[in-house]
DRENDO-1510 file (C-alpha; in Angstrom, 1 decimal, always signed):
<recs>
REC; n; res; u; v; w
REC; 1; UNK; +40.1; +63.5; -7.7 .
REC; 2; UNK; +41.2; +67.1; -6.7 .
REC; 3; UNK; +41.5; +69.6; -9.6 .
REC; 4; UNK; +45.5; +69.7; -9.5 .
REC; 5; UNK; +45.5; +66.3; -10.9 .
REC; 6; UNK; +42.7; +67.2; -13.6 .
REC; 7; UNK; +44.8; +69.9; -14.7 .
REC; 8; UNK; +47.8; +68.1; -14.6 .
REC; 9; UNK; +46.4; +65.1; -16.9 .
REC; 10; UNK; +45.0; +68.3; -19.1 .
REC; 11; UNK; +48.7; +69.4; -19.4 .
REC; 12; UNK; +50.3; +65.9; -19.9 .
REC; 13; UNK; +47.5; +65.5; -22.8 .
REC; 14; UNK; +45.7; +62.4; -21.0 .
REC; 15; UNK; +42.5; +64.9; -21.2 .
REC; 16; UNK; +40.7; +66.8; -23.9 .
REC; 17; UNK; +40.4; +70.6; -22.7 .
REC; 18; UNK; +36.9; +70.6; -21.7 .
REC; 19; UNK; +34.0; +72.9; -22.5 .
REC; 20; UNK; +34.2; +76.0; -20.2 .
REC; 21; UNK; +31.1; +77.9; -18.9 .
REC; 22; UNK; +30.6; +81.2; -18.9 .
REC; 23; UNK; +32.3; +81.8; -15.5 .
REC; 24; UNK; +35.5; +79.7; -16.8 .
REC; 25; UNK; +34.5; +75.9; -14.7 .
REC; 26; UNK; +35.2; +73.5; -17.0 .
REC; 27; UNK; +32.5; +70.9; -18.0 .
REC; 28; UNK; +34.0; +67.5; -18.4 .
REC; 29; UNK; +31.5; +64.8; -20.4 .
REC; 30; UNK; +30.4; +61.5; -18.9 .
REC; 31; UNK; +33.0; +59.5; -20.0 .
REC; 32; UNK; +35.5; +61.6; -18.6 .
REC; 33; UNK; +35.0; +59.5; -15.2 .
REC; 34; UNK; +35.0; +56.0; -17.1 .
REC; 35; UNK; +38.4; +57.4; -18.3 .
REC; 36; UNK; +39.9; +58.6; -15.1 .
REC; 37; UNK; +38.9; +55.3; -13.2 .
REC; 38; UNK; +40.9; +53.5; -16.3 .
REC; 39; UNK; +43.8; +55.9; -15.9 .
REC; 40; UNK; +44.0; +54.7; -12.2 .
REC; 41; UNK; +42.9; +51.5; -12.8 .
REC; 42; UNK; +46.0; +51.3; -15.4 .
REC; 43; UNK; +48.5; +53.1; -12.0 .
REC; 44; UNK; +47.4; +50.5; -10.2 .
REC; 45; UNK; +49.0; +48.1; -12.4 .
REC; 46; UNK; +51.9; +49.8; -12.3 .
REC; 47; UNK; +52.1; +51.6; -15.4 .
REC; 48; UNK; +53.7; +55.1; -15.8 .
REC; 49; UNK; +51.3; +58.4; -16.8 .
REC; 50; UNK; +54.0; +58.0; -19.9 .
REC; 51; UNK; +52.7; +54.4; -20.5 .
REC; 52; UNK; +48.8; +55.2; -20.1 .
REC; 53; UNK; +49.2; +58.1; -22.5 .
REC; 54; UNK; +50.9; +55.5; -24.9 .
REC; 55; UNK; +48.1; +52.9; -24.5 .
REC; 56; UNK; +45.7; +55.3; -25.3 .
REC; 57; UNK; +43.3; +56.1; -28.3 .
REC; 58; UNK; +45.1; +54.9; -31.7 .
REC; 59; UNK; +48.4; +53.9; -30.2 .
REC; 60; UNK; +47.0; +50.8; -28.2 .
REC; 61; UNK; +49.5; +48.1; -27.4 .
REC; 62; UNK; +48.1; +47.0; -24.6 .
REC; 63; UNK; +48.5; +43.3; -24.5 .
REC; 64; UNK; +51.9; +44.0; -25.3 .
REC; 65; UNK; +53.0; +46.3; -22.8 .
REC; 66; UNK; +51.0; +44.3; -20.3 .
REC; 67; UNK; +53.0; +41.2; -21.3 .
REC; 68; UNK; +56.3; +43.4; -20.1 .
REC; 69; UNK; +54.6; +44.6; -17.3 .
REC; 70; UNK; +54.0; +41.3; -16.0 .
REC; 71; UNK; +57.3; +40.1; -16.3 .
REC; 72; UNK; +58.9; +43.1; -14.9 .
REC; 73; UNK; +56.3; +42.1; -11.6 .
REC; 74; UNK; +57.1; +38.6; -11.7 .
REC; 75; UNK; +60.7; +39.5; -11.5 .
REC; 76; UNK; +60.1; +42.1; -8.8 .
REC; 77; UNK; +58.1; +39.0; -6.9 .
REC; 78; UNK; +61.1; +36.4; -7.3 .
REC; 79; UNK; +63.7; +39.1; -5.8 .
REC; 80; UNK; +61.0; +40.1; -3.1 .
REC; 81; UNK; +60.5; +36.2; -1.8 .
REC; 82; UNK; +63.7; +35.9; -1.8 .
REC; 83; UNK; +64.6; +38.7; +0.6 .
REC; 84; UNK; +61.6; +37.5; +2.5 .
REC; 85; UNK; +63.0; +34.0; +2.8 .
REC; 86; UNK; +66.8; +35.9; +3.6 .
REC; 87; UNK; +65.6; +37.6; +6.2 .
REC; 88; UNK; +63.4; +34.5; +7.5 .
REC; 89; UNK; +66.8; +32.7; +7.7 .
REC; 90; UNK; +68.5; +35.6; +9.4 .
REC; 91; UNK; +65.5; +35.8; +12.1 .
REC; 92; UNK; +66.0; +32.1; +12.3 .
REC; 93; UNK; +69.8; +31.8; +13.0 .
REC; 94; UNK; +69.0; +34.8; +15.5 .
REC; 95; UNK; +71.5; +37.4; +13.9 .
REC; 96; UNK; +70.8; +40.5; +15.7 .
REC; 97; UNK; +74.1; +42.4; +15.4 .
REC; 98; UNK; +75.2; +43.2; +12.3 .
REC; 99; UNK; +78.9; +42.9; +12.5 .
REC; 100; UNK; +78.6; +39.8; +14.4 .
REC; 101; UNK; +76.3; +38.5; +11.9 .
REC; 102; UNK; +79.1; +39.1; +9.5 .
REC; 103; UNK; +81.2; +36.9; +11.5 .
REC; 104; UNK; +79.3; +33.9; +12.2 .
REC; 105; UNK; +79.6; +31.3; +9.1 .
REC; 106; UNK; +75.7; +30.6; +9.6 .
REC; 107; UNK; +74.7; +33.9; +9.2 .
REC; 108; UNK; +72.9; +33.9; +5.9 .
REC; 109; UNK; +72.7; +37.9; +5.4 .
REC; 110; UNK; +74.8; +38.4; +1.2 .
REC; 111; UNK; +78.1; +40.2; +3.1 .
REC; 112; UNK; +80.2; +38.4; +0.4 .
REC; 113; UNK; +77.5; +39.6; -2.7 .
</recs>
């Protein structure tokens, strides 16, 4: 992780300020890496900086907002396939110009949506 991002998660309150050396290099505890792997960790999943700062310490709420999470992903997934399977169809029927796609009653490309 470069040090833009550690300052950045300093800033957005996501890390403590550190201890500081004499020179001014900040000193970062142990757990500071358990909690940076379960920031990304959390990214991964799709949540916001907003939403990891929410689920963290006393706030919690994470089976909660992981229940929204999901369905917002399971949605994402059903509107996905079904562009996948559109666009299967269109390969399928062999539309490969657009306005004559539009034309052709068995073109199944959403010009009427």
């Amino acid at each position: 992780m470069n040090l833009q991002t550690l300052r950045y998660y300093e800033r957005r309150g996501l890390l403590a300020e550190p201890r500081r050396t004499l020179g001014g290099h900040r000193l970062y505890p142990p757990e500071t890496v358990t909690w940076l792997r379960g920031i990304k960790a959390a990214q991964r999943l799709g949540f916001t900086l907003t939403d990891v700062a929410a689920l963290s310490g006393t706030n919690g709420g994470l089976h909660d907002r992981a229940r929204v999470k999901l369905a917002e992903v399971e949605a994402k997934i059903a509107e996905l396939t079904a562009v996948a399977e559109t666009l299967r169809a269109a390969l399928d029927v062999g539309c490969d110009d657009l306005a004559a796609c539009a034309r052709a009653p068995e073109c199944p490309l959403p010009f009427g949506s």
